[in-house]
C-alpha positions as a Markdown table, in Angstrom:
| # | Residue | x | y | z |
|---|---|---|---|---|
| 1 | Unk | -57.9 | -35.5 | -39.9 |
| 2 | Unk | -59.7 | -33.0 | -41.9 |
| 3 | Unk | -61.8 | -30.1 | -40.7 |
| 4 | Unk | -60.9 | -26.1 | -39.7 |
| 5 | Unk | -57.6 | -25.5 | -37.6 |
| 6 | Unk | -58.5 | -23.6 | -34.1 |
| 7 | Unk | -56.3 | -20.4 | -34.2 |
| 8 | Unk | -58.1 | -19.0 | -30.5 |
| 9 | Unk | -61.3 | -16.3 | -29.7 |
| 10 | Unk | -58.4 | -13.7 | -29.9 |
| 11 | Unk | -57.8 | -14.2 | -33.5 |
| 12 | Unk | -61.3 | -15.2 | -34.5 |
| 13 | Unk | -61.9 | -11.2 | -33.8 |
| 14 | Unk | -58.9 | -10.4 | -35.3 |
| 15 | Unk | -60.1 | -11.9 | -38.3 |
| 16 | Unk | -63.7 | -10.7 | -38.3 |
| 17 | Unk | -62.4 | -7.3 | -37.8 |
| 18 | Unk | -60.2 | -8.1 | -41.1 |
| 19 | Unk | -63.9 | -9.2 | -43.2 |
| 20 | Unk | -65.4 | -6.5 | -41.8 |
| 21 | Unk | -63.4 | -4.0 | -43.4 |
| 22 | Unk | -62.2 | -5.9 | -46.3 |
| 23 | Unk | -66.2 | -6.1 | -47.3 |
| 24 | Unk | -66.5 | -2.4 | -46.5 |
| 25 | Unk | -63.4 | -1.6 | -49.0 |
| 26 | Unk | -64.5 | -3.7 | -51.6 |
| 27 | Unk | -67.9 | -2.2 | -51.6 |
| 28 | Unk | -66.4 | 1.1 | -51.9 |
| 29 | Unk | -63.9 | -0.3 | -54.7 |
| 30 | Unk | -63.8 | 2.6 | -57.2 |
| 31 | Unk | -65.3 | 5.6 | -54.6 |
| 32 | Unk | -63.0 | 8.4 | -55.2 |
| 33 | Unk | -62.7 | 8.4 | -59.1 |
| 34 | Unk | -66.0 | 7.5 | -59.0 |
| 35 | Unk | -67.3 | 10.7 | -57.2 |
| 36 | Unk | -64.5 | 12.7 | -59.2 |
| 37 | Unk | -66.6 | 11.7 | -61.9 |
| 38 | Unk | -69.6 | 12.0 | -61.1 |
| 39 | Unk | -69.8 | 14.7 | -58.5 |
| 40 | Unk | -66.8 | 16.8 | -59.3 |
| 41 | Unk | -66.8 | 16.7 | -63.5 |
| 42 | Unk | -63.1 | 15.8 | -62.9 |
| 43 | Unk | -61.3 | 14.7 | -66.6 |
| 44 | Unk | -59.0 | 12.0 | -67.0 |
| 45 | Unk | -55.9 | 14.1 | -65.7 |
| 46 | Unk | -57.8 | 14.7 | -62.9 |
| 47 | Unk | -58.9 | 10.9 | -61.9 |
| 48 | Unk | -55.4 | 9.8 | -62.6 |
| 49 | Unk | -53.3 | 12.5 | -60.3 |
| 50 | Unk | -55.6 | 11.1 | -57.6 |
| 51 | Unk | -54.9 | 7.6 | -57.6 |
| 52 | Unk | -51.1 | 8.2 | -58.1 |
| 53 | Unk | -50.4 | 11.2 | -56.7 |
| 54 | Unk | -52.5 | 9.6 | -53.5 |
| 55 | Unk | -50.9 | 6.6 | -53.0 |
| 56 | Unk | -47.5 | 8.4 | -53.4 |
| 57 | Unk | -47.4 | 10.9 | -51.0 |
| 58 | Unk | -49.5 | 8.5 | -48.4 |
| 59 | Unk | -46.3 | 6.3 | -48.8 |
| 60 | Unk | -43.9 | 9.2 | -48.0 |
| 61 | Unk | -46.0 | 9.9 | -45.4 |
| 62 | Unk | -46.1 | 6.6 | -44.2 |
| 63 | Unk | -41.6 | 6.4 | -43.7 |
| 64 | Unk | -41.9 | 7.6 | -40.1 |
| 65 | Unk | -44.9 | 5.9 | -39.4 |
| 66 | Unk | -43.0 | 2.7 | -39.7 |
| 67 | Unk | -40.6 | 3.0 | -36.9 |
| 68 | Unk | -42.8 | 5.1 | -34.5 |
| 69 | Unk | -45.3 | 2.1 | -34.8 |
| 70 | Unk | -42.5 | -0.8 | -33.8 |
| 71 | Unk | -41.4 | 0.6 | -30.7 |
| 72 | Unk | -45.1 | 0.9 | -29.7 |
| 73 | Unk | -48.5 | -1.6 | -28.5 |
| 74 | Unk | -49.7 | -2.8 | -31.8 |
| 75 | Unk | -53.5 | -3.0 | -31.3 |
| 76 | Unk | -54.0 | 0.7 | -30.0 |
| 77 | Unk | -51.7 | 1.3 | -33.6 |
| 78 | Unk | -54.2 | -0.3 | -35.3 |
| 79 | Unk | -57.7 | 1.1 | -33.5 |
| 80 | Unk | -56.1 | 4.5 | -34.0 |
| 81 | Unk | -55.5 | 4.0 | -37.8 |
| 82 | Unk | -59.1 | 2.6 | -38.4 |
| 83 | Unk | -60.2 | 5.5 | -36.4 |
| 84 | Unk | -58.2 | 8.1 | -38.7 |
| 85 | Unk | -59.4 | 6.2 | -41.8 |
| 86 | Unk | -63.2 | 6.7 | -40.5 |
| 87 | Unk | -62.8 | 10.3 | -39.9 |
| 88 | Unk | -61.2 | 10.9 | -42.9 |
| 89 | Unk | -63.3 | 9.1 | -45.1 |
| 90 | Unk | -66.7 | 10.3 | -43.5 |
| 91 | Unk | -65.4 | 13.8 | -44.0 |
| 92 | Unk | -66.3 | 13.3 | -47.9 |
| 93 | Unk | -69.9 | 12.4 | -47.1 |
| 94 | Unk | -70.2 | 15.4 | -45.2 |
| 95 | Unk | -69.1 | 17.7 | -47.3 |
| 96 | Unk | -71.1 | 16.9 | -49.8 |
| 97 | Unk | -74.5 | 16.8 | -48.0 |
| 98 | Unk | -73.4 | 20.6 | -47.2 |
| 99 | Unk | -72.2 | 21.7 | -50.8 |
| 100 | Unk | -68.8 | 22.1 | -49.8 |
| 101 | Unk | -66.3 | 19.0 | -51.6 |
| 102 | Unk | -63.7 | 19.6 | -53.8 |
| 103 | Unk | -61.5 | 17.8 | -55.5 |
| 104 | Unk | -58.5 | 19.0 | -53.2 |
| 105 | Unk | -59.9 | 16.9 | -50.1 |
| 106 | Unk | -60.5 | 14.5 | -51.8 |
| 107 | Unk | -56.8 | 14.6 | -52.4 |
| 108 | Unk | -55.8 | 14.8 | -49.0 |
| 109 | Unk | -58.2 | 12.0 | -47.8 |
| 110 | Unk | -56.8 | 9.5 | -49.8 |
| 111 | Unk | -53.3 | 11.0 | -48.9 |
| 112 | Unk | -54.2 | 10.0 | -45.2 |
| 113 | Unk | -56.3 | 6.4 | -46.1 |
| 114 | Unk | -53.1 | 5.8 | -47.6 |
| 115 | Unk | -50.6 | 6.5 | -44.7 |
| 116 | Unk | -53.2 | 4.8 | -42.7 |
| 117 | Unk | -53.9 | 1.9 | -44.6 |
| 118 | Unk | -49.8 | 1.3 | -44.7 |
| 119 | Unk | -49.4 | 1.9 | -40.7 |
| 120 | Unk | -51.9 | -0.2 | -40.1 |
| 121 | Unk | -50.7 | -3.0 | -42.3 |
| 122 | Unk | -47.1 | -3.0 | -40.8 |
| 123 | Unk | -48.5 | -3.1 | -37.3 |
| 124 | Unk | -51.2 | -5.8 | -37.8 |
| 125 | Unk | -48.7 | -8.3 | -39.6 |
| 126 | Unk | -46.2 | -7.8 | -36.3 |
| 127 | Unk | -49.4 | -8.3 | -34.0 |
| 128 | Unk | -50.6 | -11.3 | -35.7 |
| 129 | Unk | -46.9 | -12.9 | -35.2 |
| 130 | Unk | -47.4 | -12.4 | -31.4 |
| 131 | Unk | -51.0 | -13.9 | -32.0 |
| 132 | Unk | -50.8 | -17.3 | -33.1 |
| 133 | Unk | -47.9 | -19.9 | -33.1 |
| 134 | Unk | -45.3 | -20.0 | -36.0 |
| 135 | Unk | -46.8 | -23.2 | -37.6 |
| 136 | Unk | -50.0 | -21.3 | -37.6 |
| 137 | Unk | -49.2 | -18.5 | -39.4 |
| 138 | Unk | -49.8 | -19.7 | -42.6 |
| 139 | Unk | -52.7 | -20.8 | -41.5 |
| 140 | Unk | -53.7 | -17.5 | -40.3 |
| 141 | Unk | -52.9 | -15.7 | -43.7 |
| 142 | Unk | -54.1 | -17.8 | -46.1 |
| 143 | Unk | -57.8 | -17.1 | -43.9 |
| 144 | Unk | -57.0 | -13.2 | -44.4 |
| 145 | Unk | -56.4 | -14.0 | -48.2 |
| 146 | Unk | -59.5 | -15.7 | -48.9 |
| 147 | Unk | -61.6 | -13.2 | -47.4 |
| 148 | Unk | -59.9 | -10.3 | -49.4 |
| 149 | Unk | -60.9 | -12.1 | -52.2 |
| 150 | Unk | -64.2 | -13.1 | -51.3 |
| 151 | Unk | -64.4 | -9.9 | -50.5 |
| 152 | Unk | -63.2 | -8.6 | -54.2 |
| 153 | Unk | -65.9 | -11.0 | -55.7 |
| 154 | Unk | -68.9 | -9.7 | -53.9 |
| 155 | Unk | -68.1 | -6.0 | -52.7 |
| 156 | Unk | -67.6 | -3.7 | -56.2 |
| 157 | Unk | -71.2 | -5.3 | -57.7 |
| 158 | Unk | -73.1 | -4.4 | -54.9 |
| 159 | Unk | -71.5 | -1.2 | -54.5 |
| 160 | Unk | -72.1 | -0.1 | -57.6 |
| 161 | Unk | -75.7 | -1.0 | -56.9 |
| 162 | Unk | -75.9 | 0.7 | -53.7 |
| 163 | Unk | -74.8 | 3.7 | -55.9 |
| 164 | Unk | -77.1 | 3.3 | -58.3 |
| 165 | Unk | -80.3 | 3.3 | -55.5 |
| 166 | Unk | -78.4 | 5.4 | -52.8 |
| 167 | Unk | -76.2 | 8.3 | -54.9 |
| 168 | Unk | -72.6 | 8.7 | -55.4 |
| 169 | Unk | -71.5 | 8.5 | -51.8 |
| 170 | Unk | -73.2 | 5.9 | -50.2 |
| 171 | Unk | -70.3 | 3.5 | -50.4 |
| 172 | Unk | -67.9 | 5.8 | -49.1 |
| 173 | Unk | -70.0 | 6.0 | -46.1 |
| 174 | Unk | -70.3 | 1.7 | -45.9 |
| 175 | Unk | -66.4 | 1.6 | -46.1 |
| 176 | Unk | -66.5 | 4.3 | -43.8 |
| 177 | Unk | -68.5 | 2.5 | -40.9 |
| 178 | Unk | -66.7 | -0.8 | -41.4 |
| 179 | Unk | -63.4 | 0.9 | -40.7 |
| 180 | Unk | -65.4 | 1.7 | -37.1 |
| 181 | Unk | -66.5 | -1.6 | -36.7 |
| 182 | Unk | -62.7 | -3.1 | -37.2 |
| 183 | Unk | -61.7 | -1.0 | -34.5 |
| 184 | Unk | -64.3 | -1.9 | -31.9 |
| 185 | Unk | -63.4 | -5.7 | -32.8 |
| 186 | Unk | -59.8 | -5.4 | -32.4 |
| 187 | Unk | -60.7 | -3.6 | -29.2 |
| 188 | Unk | -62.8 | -6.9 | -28.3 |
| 189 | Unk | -59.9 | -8.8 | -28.8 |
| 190 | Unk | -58.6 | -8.3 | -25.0 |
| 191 | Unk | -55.8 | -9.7 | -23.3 |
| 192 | Unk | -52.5 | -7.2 | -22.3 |
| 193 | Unk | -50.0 | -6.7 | -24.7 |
| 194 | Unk | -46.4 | -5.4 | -23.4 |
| 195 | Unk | -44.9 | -2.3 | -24.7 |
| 196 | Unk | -42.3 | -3.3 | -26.7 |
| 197 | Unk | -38.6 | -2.7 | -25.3 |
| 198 | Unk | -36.4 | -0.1 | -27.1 |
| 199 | Unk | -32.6 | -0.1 | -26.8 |
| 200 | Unk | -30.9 | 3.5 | -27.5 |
| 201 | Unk | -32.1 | 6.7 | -27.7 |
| 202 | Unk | -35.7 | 7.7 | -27.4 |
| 203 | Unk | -35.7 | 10.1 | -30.1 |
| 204 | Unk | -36.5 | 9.0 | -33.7 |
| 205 | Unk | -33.3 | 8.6 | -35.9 |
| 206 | Unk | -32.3 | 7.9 | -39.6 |
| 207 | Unk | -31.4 | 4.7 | -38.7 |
| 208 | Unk | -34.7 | 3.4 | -37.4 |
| 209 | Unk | -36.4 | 5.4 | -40.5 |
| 210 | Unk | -34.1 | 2.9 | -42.9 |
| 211 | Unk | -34.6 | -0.4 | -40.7 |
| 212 | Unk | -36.5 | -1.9 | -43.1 |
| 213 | Unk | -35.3 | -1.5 | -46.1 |
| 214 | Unk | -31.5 | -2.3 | -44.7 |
| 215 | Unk | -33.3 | -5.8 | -43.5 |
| 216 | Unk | -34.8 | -6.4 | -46.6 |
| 217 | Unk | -31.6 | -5.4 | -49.1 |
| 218 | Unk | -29.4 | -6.6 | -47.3 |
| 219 | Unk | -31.5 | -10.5 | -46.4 |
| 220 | Unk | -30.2 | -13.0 | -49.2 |
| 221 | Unk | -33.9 | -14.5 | -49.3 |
| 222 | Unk | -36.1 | -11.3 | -48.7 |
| 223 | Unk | -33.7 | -9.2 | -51.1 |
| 224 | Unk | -35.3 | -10.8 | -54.8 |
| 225 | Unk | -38.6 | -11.6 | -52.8 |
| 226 | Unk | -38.7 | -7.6 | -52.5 |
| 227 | Unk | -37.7 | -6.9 | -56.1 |
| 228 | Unk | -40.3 | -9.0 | -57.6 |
| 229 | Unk | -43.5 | -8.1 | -55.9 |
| 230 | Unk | -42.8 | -4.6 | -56.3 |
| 231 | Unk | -42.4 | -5.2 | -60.2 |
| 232 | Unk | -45.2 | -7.8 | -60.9 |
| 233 | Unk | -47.6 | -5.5 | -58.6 |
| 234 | Unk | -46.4 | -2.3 | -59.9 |
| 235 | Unk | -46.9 | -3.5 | -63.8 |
| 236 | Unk | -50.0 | -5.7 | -63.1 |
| 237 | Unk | -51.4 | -2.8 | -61.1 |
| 238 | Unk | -50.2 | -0.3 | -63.5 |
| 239 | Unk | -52.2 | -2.0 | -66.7 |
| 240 | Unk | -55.3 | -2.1 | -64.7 |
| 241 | Unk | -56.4 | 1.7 | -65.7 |
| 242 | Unk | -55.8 | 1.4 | -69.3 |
| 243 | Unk | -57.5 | -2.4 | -69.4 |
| 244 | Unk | -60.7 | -0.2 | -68.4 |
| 245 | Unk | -60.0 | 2.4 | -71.3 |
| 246 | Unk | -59.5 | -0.5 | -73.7 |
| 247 | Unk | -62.9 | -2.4 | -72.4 |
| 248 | Unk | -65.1 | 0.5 | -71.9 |
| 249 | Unk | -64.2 | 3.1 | -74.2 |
| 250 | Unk | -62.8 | 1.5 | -77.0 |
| 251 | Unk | -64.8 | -1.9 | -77.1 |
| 252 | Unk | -68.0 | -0.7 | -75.6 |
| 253 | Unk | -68.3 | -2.9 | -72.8 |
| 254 | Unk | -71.3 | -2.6 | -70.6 |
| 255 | Unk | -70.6 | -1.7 | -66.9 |
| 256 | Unk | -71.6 | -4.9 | -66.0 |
| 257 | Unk | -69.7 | -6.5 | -68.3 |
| 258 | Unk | -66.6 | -5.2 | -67.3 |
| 259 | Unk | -67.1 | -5.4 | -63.5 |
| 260 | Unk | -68.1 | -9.4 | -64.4 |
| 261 | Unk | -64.3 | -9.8 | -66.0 |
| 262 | Unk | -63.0 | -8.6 | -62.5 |
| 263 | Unk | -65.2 | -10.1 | -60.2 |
| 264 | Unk | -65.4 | -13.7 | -61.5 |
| 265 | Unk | -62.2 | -14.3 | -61.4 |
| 266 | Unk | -62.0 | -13.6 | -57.9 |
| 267 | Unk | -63.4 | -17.1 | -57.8 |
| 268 | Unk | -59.4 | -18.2 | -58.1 |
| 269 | Unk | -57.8 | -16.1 | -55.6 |
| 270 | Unk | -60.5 | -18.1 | -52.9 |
| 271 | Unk | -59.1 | -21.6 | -54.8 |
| 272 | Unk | -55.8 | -20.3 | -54.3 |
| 273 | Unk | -55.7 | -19.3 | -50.9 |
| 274 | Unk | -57.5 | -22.4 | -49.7 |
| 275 | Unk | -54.7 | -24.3 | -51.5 |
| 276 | Unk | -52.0 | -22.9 | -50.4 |
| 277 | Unk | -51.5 | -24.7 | -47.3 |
| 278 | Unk | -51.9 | -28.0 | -48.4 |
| 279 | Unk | -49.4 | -27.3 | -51.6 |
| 280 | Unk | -47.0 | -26.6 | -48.7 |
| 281 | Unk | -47.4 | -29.2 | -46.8 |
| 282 | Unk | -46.7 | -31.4 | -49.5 |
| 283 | Unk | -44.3 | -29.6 | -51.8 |
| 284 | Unk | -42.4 | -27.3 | -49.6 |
| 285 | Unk | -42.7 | -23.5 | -48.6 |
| 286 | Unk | -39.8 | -22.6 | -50.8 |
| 287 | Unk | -41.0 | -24.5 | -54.0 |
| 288 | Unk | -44.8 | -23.1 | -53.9 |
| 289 | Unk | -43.6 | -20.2 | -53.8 |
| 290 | Unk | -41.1 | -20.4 | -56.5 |
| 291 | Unk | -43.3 | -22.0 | -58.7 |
| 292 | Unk | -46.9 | -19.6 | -58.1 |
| 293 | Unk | -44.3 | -17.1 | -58.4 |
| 294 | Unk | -43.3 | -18.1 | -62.1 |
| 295 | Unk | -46.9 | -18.7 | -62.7 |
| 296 | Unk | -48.3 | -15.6 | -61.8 |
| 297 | Unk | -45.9 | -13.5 | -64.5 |
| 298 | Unk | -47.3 | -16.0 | -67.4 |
| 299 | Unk | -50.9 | -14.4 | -67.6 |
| 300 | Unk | -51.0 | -10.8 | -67.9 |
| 301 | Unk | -49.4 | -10.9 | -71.6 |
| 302 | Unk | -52.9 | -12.6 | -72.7 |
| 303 | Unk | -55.0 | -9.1 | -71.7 |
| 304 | Unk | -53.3 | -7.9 | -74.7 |
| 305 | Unk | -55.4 | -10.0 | -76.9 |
| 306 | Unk | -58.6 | -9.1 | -75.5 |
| 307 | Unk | -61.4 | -8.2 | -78.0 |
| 308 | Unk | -65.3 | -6.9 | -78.1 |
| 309 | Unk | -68.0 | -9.0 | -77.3 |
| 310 | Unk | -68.7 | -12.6 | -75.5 |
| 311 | Unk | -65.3 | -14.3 | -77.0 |
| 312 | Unk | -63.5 | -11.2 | -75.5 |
| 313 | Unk | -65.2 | -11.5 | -72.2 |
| 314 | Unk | -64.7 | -15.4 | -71.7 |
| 315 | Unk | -60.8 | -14.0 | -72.4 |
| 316 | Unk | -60.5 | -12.1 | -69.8 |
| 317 | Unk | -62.4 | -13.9 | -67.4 |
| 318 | Unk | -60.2 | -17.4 | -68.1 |
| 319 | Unk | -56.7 | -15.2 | -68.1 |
| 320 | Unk | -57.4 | -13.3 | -65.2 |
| 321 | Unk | -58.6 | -16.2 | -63.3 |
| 322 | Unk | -55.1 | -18.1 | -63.5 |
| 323 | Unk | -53.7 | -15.0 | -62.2 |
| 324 | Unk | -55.5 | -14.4 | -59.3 |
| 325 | Unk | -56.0 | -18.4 | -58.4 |
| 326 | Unk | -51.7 | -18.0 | -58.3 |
| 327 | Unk | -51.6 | -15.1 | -56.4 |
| 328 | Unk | -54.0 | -16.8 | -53.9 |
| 329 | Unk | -51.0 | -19.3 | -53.5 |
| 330 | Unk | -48.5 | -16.9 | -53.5 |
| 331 | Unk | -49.5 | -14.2 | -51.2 |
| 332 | Unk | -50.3 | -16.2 | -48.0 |
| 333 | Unk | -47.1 | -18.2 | -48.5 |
| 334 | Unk | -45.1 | -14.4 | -49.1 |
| 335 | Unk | -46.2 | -13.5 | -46.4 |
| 336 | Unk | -45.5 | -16.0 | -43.8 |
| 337 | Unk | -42.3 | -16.7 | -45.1 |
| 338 | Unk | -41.6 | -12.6 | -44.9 |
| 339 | Unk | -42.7 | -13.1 | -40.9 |
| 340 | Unk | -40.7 | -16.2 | -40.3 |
| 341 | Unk | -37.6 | -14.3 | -41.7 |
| 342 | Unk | -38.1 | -11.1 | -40.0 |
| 343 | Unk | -36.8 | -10.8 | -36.2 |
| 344 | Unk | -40.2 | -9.4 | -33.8 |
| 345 | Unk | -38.0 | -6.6 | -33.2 |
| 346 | Unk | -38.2 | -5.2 | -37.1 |
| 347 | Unk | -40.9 | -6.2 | -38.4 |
| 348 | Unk | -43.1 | -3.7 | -38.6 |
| 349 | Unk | -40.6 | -1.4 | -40.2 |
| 350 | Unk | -39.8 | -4.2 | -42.6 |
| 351 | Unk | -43.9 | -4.6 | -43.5 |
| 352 | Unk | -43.7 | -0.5 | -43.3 |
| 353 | Unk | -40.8 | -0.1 | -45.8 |
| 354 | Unk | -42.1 | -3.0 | -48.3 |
| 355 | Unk | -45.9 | -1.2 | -48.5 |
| 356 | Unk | -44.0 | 1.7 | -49.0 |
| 357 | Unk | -42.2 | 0.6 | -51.8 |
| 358 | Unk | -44.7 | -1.2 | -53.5 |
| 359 | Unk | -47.3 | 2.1 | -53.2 |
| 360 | Unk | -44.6 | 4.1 | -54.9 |
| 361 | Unk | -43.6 | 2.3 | -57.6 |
| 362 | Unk | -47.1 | 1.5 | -58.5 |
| 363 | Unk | -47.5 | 5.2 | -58.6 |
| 364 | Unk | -44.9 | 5.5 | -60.7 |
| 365 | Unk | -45.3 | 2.7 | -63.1 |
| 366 | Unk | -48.9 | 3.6 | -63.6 |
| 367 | Unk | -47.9 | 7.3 | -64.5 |
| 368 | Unk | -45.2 | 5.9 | -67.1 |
| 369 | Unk | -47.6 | 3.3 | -68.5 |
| 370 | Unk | -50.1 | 6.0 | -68.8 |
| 371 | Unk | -47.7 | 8.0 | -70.9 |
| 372 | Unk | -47.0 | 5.1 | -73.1 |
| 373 | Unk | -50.7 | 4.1 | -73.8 |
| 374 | Unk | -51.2 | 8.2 | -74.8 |
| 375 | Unk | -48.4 | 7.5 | -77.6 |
| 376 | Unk | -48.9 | 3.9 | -78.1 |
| 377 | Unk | -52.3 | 3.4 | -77.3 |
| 378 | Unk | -53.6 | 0.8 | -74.5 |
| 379 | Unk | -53.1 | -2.7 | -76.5 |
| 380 | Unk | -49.9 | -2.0 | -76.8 |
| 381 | Unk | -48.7 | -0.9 | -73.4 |
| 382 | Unk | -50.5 | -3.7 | -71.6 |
| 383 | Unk | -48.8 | -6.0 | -73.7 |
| 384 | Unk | -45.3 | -4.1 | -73.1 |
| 385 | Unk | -46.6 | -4.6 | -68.9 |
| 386 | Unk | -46.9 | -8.6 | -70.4 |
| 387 | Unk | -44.0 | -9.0 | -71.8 |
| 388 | Unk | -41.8 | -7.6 | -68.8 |
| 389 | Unk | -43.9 | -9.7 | -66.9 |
| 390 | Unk | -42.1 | -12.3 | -67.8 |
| 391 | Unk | -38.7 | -11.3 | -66.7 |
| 392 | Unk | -39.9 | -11.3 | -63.3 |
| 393 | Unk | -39.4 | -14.9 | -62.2 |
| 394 | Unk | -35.7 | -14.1 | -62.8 |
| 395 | Unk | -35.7 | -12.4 | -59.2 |
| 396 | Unk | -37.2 | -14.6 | -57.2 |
| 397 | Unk | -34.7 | -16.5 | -55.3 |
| 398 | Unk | -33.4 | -19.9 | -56.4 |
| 399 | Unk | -32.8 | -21.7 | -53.0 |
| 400 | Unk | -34.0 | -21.8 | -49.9 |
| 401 | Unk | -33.3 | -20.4 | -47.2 |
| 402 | Unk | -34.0 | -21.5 | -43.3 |
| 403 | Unk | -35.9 | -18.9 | -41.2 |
| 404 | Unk | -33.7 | -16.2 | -39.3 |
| 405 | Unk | -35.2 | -16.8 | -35.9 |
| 406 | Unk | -34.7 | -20.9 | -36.1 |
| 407 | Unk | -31.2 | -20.1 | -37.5 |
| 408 | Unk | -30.5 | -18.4 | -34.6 |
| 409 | Unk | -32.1 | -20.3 | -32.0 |
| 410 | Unk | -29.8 | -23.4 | -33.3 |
| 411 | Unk | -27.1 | -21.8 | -33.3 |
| 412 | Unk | -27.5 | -20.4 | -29.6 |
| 413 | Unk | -28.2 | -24.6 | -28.7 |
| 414 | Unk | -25.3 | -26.0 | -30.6 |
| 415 | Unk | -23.0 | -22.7 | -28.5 |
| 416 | Unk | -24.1 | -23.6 | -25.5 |
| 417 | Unk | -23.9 | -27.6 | -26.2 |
C-alpha cells in the first residue's frame, strides 16, 4: 500500500531540525567568499585559502572530536555544535555592523563551522541509528537527502536576493538563526538517552583517535566504499571553483544564469532520493549502489564541453542533472549501508574519520586542480577531473557483503544452537 512510512514525533523533529538548517545553509550558499569579496576586496588567492585552508584545518580539528563525541549522549553533542556554529557565525554580522571584520575571522569562523559541522554529522548519523528501526533507516536518509536537495534548489536564489535587498551579510545571519532553531528542535525531541558505556581507560588515547579509520581500512565492504567517495567528491568538488571561472569570467554568464545551471539540476537529486528506496526494494542494496555508483563518474567529463550562451546552458543543466539525480540514489543508500555495517559502539568515529577524510582531500584536490587550471587553463583541468572520474567505479566493491551486526547476531544463534 502506497503512502508515507511513519518514522515517530521523535524523528519528525529530528528531521525538521535537519530542513531547518539545511534551508538556512543553502540560503547562505556562497557567504564567506562572498563577503571576502564584496566587503573585504579579498583577490582570488584570498577567496581560495579560505575555502581550503578552512575546511582543512576544521577537519584536523575535528580528529579528537570524533572519539570524545562516541563515548558521550548524542543529542546534547549535537545542540552544543549548532550552538557553537550560531555563535561563530553571528560573530561576522557583528563585526561588521561595528567596523571591525577582517579577513582573519573570517578564517577562523569557518575553521570552527567546519569542526562543528563534522562533529555534529558523526554524532547525528549514530543518534539517528538509535532512533528508528534498521529497516527504516533508509527510509530515514533518503528523507534527509531530499531535503538537502530541495534545499540546494531553492536556498542560493533567494539568498542572493536577500543580498541584493538586505547587504552582504544578511544570509549569514539567516544560516545563523536556523543553526538556533535546529538546536531548540532536537531539544524538543525528548525522551532519555543513556550515556554510552566505555570499556578501558577514561583518558583519550591514540587508539580511540584511529577507531575509524582502522574500521573503515580494515572492513572488506566499507574499505573501496571509502576510497571512492573521497575521490568522486574530492574531484567533482574540486572542478566546481574553476566551472565558475569558466562560466562567468571567460563565457560571460549572467549571475543568474549561472546560479540557474546549479539550481535546476537540483531537481534530480529530489528524483533520486525519492527513488532510492523503491530501486532497493526491487533490485537490491548492493546493486543500486553499484550501479548509481558507476553512473555518477560518467557525467562530469561533459562540463568540459560547456560553451557560451543558451546551447551551453541547456549543457550544463542536462549533465549536471544526471549527476545529481545519481547521487540522490547513491547517498541515502551509502549511508545506510555505512550504518548497517558499523557496530553502535564506533560509529561516530567511523562517520568522524570519513568527514574528515573527505574535507581534506577536497582541500587538497581543489588546491592541485587550482594549480593545473593556472597552467592549463580551466577546460582543461575539469576535463582531466572527467576523465579520472571515470576510473572511480574501479573501487567500489564488487560483492556484497552481509551487515556486521546480522553477521554477528547469526553467528551468536547458530553458537548457542
Amino acid at each position: 500500500m502506497a503512502g508515507r512510512r511513519a518514522l515517530g514525533r521523535r524523528f519528525g523533529w529530528l528531521w525538521a531540525s535537519f530542513a531547518v538548517s539545511s534551508y538556512g545553509t543553502g540560503l547562505g550558499f556562497g557567504a564567506f567568499p562572498l563577503i571576502a569579496v564584496l566587503v573585504l576586496d579579498s583577490g582570488p588567492a584570498q577567496v581560495a585559502a579560505l575555502a581550503a585552508v578552512g575546511r582543512a584545518v576544521g577537519a584536523v580539528v575535528a580528529v579528537p572530536l570524533g572519539p570524545w563525541v562516541e563515548f558521550r549522549r548524542k543529542r546534547p553533542v549535537m545542540v552544543a555544535m549548532d550552538l557553537t556554529r550560531f555563535a561563530a557565525l553571528m560573530s561576522v554580522p557583528a563585526a561588521f555592523a561595528l567596523g571591525r571584520l577582517s579577513f582573519a575571522q573570517l578564517l577562523v569562523v569557518s575553521v570552527v563551522v567546519a569542526a562543528a559541522d563534522i562533529a555534529f554529522k558523526a554524532a547525528g548519523g549514530a543518534y539517528l541509528k538509535t532512533l528508528v528501526p534498521p529497516e527504516d533507516l533508509l527510509v530515514a536518509n533518503s528523507r534527509f537527502e531530499s531535503t538537502t536537495w530541495t534545499a540546494t534548489m531553492v536556498g542560493p536564489p533567494l539568498g542572493g536576493a536577500a543580498i541584493g535587498l538586505f547587504g552582504p551579510v544578511t544570509t549569514l545571519v539567516a544560516n545563523a538563526v536556523s543553526y538556533l532553531l535546529s538546536a531548540l528542535g532536537i531539544r524538543a525531541i525528548g525522551g532519555s538517552e543513556p550515556s554510552p558505556a566505555r570499556t578501558g581507560a577514561p583518558r583519550l588515547r591514540a587508539r580511540d583517535l584511529l577507531e575509524g579509520w582502522r574500521h573503515i581500512l580494515t572492513h572488506p565492504a566499507l574499505r573501496p566504499l571509502f576510497l571512492n567517495t573521497i575521490a568522486v567528491n574530492g574531484l567533482i568538488m574540486a572542478s566546481e571553483p574553476l566551472l565558475a571561472v569558466l562560466l562567468l569570467d571567460h563565457f560571460g554568464y549572467a549571475p543568474w544564469q549561472y546560479g540557474l545551471v546549479f539550481a535546476a539540476p537540483c531537481v534530480g537529486g529530489l528524483v533520486g532520493s525519492r527513488l532510492a528506496r523503491r530501486l532497493v526494494a526491487r533490485f537490491g542494496q548492493h546493486k543500486v549502489m553499484r550501479t548509481a555508483g558507476m553512473l555518477r563518474a560518467c557525467w562530469p567529463l561533459g562540463l568540459a564541453f560547456a560553451q557560451p550562451g543558451v546551447p551551453g546552458i541547456v549543457l550544463i543543466i542536462a549533465v549536471q542533472f544526471g549527476l545529481v539525480t545519481c547521487c540522490g540514489v547513491f547517498n541515502p543508500v551509502l549511508a545506510t549501508y555505512r550504518l548497517d555495517h558499523t557496530d553502535p559502539d564506533r560509529v561516530t568515529r567511523t562517520l568522524a574519520a570519513w568527514q574528515i577524510s573527505s574535507n581534506l582531500a577536497i582541500a587538497a584536490l581543489t588546491a592541485v586542480w587550482g594549480l593545473l587550471a593556472t597552467i592549463t587553463g580551466p577546460r582543461t583541468a575539469i576535463a582531466a577531473a572527467g576523465v579520472l572520474l571515470l576510473a572511480t567505479p574501479l573501487l567500489l566493491p564488487r560483492r556484497e557483503k552481509a551487515p556486521q551486526d546480522e553477521t554477528a547476531r547469526s553467528m551468536r544463534v547458530r553458537s548457542e544452537g
